[in-house]
N, C-alpha and C positions, 0 to 999 in steps of 0.2 A: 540829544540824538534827533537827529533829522529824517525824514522818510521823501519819498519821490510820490508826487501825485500827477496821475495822467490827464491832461486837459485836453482831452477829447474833441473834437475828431483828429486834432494836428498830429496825435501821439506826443509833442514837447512837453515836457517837464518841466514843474515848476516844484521850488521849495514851499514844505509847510512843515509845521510841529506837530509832535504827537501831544495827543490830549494830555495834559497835567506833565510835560518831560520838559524838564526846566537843566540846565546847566549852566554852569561858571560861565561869566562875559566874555574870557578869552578862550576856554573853550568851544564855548559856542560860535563865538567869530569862526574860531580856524574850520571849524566844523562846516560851519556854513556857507566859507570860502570854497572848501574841497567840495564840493556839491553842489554848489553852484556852478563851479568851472565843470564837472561832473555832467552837471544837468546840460551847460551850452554845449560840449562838447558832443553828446549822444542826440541832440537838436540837428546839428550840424550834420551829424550822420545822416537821422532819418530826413530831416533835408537833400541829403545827400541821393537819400533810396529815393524820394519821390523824383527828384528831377528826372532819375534814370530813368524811372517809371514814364514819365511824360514824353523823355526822347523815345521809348520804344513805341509808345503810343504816336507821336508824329513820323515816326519812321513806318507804320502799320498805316498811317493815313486815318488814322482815329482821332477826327478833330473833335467830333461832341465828345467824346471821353477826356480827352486832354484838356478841353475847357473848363469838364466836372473838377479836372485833378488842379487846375490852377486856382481854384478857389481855395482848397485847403494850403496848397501852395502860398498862398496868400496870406493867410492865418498862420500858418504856421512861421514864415518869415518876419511877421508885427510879433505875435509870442518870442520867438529869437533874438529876435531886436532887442526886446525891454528886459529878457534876461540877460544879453551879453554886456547890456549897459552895467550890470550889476557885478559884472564876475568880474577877478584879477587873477589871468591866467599866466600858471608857472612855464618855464619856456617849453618845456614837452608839448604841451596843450595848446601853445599857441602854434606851435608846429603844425602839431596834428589839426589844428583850426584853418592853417595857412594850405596842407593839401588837401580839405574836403573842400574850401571854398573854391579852390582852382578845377577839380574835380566841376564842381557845381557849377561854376563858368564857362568850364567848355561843355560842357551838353547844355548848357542854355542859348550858346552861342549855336549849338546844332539845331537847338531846339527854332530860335529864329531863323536859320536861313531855311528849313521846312518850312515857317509859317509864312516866310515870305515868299518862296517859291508857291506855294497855295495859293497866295495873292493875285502874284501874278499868271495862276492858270484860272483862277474865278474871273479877272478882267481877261482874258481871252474869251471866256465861256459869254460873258456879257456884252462884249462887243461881238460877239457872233449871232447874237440872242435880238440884238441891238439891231443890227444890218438886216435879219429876218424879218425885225417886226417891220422895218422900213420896206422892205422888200415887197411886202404882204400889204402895207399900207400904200403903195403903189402904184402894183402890178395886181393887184387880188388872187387870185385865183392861180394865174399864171406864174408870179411868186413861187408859189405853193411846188409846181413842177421840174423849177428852175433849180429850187434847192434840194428837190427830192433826189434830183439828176445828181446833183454836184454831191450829194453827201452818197449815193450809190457808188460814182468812181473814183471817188478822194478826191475832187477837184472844187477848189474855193469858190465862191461864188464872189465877183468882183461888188 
């Protein structure tokens, strides 16, 4: 007999034995099979949960949260990893393996084109930031009025 332990903070499972619970070689293979595919499969889920988690978070524009949640994201995909290396999934399970990762690919794919659209509005904010300091380095002072103007009636400052 086999039991599920949680390896914290990822939530993945991993296999261990209970104290002194010994069974037959082929039982224990088949046993260990089924819970191992068991363990990858319920990985894959909560893989599953966090990505959506992370799209809601870059859809909120909660980029320091999202970066907390890519950490365990991170952990948890090495933990995934080295258990799927281990399982021999019956074809249900690789099924069900084939629509959580599809699942998991498109909101990661969502999840990038947010992080790129980010990108590209922090290099606006810095090339704005950029021409002010110029501006200021200058014109002194006079800087100072030209873009006060230009940001009072929406008009860019050349």
């Amino acid at each position: 007999m086999t039991r599920r332990v949680s390896t914290r903070p990822s939530d993945c499972w991993t296999i261990s034995h209970p104290l002194g619970g010994k069974s037959a070689p082929q039982e224990h293979s088949a046993e260990m099979a089924m819970t191992t595919a068991r363990a990858v499969i319920d990985g894959y889920a909560e893989l599953r949960q966090q990505v959506a988690t992370m799209l809601a978070l870059a859809n909120e524009g909660d980029w320091e949260a999202l970066i907390e949640q890519q950490a365990g994201y991170l952990q948890l995909t090495d933990r995934l990893r080295q258990l799927d290396d281990q399982s021999n999934l019956n074809r249900e399970d690789a099924q069900r393996k084939a629509e959580l990762l599809e699942a998991i690919l498109a909101d990661d794919l969502a999840i990038r084109e947010h992080l790129v659209a980010r990108r590209t509005e922090l290099g606006q904010l810095m090339d704005a930031t950029r021409r002010q300091r110029d501006l200021h380095r200058s014109y002194g002072k006079q800087a100072a009025t030209v873009v006060d103007a230009a940001n009072q009636f929406g008009q860019r400052v050349p």
